[in-house]
C-alpha positions as CSV (number, residue, x, y, z in Angstrom):
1,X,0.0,0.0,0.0
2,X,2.8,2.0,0.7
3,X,4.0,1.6,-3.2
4,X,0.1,2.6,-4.1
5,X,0.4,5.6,-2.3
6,X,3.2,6.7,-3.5
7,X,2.4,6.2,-7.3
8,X,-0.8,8.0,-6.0
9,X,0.9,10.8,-4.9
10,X,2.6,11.0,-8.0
11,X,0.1,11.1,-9.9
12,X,-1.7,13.8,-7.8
13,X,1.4,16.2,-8.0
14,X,1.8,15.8,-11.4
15,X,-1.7,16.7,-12.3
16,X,-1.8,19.5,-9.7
17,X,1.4,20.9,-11.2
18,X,-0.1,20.2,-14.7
19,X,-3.5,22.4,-13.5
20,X,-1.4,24.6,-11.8
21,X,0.4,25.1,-15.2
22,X,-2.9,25.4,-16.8
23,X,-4.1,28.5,-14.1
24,X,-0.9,30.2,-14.9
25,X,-1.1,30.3,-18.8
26,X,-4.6,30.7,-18.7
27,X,-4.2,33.5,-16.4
28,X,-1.1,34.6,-18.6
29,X,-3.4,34.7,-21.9
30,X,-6.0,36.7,-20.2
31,X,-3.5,39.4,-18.5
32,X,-1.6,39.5,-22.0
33,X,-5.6,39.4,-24.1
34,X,-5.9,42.4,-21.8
35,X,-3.0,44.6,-22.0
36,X,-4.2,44.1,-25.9
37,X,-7.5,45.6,-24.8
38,X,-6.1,48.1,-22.9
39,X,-3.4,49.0,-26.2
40,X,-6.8,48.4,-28.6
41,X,-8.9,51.3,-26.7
42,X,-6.0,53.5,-26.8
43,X,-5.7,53.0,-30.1
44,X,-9.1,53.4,-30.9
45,X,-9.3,56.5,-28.8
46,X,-6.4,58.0,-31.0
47,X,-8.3,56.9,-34.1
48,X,-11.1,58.6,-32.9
49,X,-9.3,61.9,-32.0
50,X,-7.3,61.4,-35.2
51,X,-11.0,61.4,-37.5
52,X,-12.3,64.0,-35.3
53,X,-9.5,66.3,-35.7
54,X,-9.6,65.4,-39.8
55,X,-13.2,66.0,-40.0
56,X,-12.7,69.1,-37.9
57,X,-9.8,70.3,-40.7
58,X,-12.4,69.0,-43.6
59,X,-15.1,71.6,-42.3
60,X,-12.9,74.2,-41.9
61,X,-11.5,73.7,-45.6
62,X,-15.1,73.4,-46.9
63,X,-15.8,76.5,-44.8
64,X,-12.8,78.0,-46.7
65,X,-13.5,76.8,-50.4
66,X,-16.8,78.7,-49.9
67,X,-15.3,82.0,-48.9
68,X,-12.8,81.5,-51.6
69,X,-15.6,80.1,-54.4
70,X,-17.9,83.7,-53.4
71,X,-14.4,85.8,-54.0
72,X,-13.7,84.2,-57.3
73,X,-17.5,84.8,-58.8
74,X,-17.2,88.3,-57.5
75,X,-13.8,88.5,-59.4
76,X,-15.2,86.6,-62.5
77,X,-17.9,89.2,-62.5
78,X,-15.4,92.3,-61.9
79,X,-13.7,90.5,-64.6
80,X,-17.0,90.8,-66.9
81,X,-17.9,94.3,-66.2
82,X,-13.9,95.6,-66.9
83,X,-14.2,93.1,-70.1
84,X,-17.8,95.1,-71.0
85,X,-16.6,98.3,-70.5
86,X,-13.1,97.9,-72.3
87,X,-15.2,96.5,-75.6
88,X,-17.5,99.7,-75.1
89,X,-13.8,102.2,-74.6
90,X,-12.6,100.8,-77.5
91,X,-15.8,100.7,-79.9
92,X,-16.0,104.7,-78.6
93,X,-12.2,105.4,-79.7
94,X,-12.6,104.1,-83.0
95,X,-15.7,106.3,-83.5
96,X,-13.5,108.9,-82.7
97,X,-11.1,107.9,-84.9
98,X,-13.4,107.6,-87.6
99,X,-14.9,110.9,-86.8
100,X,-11.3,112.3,-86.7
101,X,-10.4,110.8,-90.2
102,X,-13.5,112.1,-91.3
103,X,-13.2,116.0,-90.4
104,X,-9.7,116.0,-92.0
105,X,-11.2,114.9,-94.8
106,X,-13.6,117.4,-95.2
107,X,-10.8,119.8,-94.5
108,X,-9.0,118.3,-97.1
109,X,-11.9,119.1,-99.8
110,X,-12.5,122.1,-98.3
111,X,-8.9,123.3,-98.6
112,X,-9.1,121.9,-102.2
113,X,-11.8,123.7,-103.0
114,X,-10.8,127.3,-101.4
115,X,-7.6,126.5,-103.8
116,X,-9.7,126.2,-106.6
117,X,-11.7,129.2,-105.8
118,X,-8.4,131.6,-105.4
119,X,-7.2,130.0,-108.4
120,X,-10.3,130.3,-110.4
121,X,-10.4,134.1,-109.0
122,X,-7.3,135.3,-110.2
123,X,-8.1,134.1,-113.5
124,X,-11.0,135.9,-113.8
């Protein structure tokens, strides 16, 4: 009996080391599973911060692309108005031009014929 119980007792330290062993790395996986957890939500809070901050930035560009979208239509119609009223400068200067061309050359004929007139009076 002596032998029996000391196979038994054998057996019962081997299988309570073997449980123990079982506690430990079950107790290992869940202390490592939860420094993951603990490194996940961190993570997930940066993430969070991270989208926050980019949607933050995203409103304040849209914000900005507004601004800058009224600016350039008021520009563009600046633009329009300067365009319109060159095109009506320059229509007005060649009228004057034309105008211009046009009384010297009635003071040409008019020369011409005040030439013709002296000539035709000191003939006659």
């Amino acid at each position: 009996m002596n032998e029996t119980l000391a196979v038994a007792l054998q057996y019962f330290a081997g299988g309570g080391g073997f449980g123990a062993s079982l506690i430990f790395f079950r107790w290992l996986a869940n202390f490592i599973a939860g420094r993951v957890d603990k490194r996940d939500e961190r993570l997930d809070k940066n993430t969070h911060e991270l989208i926050e901050m980019l949607r933050q930035q995203v409103s304040d560009l849209l914000a900005r692309e507004t601004i800058t979208l009224k600016r350039l239509d008021a520009a563009e119609e600046e633009l329009a108005k300067c365009k319109e009223l060159h095109a009506n400068e320059r229509a007005e200067r060649l009228r004057f031009e034309r105008l211009l061309q046009a009384q010297g050359d009635v003071a040409n004929q008019v020369q011409t014929i005040v030439a013709a007139e002296r000539v035709e009076a000191k003939k006659g």
